[in-house]
C-alpha positions as CSV (number, residue, x, y, z in Angstrom):
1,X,0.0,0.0,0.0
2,X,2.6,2.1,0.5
3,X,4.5,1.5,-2.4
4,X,1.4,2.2,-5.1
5,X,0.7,5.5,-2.9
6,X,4.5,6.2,-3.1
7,X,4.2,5.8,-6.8
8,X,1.2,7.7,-7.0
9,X,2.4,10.5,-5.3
10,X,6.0,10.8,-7.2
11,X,4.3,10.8,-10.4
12,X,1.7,13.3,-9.8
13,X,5.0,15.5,-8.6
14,X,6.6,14.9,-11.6
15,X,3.7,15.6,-13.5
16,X,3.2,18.7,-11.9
17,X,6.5,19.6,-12.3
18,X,7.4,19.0,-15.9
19,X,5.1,21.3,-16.5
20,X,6.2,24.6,-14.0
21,X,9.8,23.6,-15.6
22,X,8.0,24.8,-19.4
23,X,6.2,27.7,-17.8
24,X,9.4,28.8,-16.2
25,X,11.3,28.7,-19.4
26,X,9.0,30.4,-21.4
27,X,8.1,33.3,-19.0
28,X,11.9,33.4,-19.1
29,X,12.0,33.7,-22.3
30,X,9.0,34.7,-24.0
31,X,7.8,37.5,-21.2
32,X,10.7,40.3,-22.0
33,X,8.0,43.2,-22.1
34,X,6.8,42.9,-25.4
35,X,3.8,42.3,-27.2
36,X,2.7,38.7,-27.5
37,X,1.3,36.7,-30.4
38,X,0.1,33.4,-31.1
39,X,3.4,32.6,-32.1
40,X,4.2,32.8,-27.9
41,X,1.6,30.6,-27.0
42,X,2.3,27.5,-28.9
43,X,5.5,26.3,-27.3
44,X,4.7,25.4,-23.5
45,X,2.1,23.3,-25.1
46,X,4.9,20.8,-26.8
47,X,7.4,21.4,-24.1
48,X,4.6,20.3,-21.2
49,X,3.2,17.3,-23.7
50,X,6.7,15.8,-24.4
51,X,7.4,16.4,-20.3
52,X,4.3,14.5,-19.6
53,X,4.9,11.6,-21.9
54,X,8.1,11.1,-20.5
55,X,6.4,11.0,-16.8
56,X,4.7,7.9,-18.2
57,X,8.1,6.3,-19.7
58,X,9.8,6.8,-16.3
59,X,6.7,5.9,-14.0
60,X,6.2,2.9,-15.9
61,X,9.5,1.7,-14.9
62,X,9.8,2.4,-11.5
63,X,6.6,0.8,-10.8
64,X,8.1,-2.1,-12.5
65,X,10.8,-2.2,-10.5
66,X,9.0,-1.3,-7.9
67,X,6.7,-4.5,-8.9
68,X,3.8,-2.6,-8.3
69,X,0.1,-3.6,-9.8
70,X,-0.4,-2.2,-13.2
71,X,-3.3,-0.2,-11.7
72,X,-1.3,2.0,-9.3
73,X,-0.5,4.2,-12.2
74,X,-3.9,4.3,-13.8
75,X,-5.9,7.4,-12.8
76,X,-2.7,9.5,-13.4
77,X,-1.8,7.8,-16.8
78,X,-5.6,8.4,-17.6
79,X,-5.7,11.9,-16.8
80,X,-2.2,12.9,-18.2
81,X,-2.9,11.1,-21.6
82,X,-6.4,12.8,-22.5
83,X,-4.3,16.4,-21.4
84,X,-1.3,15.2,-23.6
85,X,-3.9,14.4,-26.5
86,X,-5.1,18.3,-25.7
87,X,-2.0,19.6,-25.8
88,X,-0.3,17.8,-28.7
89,X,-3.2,19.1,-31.1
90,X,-3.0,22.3,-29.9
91,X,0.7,22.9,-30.4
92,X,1.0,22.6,-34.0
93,X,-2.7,23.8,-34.7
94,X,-1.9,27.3,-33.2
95,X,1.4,27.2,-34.8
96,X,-0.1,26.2,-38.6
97,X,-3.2,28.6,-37.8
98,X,-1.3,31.8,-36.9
99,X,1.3,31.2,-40.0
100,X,-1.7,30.6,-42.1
101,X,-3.3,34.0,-40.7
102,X,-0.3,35.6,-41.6
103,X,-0.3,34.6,-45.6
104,X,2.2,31.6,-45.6
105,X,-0.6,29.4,-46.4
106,X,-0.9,25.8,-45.0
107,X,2.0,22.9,-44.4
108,X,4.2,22.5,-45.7
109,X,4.3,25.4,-48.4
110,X,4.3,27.5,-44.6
111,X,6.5,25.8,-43.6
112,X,9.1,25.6,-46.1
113,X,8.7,29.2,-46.5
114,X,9.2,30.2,-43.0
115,X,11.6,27.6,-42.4
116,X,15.2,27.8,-45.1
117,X,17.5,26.0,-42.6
118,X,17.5,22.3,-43.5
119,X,18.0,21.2,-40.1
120,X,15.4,22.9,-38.9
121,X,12.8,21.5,-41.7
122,X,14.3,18.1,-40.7
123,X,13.1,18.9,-37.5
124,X,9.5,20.0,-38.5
125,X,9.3,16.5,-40.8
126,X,10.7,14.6,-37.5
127,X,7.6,16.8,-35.3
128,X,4.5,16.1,-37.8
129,X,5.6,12.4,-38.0
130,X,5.9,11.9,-34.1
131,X,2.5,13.7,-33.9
132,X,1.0,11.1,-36.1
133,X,2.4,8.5,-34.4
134,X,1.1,9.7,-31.0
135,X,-2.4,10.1,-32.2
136,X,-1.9,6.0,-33.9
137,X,-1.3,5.4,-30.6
138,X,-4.7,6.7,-29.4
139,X,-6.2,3.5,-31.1
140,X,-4.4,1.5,-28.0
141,X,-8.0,0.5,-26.7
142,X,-9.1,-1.1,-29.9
143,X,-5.9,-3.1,-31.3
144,X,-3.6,-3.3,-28.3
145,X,-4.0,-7.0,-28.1
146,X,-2.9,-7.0,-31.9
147,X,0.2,-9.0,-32.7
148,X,1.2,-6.1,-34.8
149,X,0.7,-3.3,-32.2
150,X,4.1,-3.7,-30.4
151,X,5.6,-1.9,-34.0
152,X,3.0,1.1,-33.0
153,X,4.7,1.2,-29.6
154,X,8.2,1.2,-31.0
155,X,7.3,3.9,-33.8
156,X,6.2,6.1,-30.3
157,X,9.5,5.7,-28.7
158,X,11.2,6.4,-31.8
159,X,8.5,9.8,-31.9
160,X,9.6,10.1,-28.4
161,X,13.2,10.7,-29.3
162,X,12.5,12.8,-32.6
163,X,10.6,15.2,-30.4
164,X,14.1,15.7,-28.3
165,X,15.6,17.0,-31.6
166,X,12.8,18.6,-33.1
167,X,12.7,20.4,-29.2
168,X,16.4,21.1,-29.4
169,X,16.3,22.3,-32.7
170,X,13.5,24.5,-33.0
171,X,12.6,25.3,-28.9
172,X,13.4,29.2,-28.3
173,X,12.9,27.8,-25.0
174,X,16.0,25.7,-25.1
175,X,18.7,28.5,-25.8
176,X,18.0,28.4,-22.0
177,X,21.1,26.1,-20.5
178,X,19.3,25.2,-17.7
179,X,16.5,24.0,-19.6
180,X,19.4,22.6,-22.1
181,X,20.4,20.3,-19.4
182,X,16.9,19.6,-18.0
183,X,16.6,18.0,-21.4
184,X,19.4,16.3,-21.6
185,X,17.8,14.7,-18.5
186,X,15.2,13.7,-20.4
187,X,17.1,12.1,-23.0
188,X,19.2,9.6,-20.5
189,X,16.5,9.0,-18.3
190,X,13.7,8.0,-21.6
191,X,16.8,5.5,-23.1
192,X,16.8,3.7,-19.4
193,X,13.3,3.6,-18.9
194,X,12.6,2.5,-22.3
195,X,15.5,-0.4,-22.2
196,X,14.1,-1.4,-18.9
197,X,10.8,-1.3,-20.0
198,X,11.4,-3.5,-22.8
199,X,13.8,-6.1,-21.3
200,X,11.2,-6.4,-17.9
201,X,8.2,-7.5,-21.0
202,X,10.7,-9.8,-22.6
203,X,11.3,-11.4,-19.3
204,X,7.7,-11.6,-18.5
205,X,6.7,-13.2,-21.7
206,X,9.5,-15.6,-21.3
207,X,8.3,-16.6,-17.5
């Protein structure tokens, strides 16, 4: 009992507080005194979503090794997804709606005219493809007991990773250092949880 309310407690902290780490970056960096646009908005949005998906990377793996119940997690994973889903449509939607506003048209003739750097359009690709894998992975209800499903969950760590560098790349937010090495954080911490992760269900199956 104390374990799972352990658990519970650490990941509504971390929840809580991947989230004050993207408003403290971009109040740092986006509340100078001038005016602000729609183009200030957008960025928390990603920088909170990608925080919260790593909460349930990390979270996952302590409670496994942990061994807590599957359900100890629940209500926070079923909370924090449906805010992610919120928050992963609204990031790009304000971002292709202002530029649109503005006369650059829609993606990715916006893009590619806002955009010249090739990095930085690599990075945009990298961000529309890990959105459409996150919303695949939405359709985890339906086919999760698919044999083909586990490829949907790899493509998401793979989107997971793609969203570092599309953050790094493009993120105002991270000319910051200290957010610089807050991601960097990220980064190790989402390759151990995801290794663990993945060798604890091989072990299971093989049980």
């Amino acid at each position: 009992m104390k374990k799972a309310l352990w658990l519970q407690l650490l990941s509504w902290t971390l929840g809580i507080g991947v989230i004050a780490v993207a408003l403290s970056a971009w109040s740092e960096v986006r509340l100078t005194g001038r005016p602000l646009t729609a183009y200030d908005f957008f960025p928390p949005l990603g920088l909170s979503a990608f925080g919260l998906m790593w909460t349930h990377y990390t979270t996952g793996a302590l409670r496994r090794i942990f061994n807590a119940p599957p359900a100890t997690l629940k209500v926070y994973f079923t909370v924090t997804s449906w805010i992610v889903l919120v928050l992963i449509l609204l990031h790009p939607g304000i971002f292709v709606t202002k530029l649109w506003l503005d006369g650059f048209g829609l993606p990715p003739i916006s893009y590619l005219t806002v955009y010249q750097d090739t990095l930085m359009r690599i990075a945009l690709l990298l961000g529309t493809l890990s959105l459409l894998t996150f919303l695949a992975f939405e359709f985890r209800r339906k086919y999760r007991e698919k044999s083909w499903w586990k490829y949907v969950e790899y493509a998401n760590i793979a989107a997971m990773f793609a969203i570092l560098y599309h953050g790094f790349t493009l993120g105002q937010e991270l000319s910051l250092s200290w957010l610089r090495w807050i991601w960097l954080f990220y980064t190790v911490t989402l390759a151990g949880a995801v290794i663990y992760n993945e060798v604890n269900k091989k072990e299971a199956k093989n049980e």
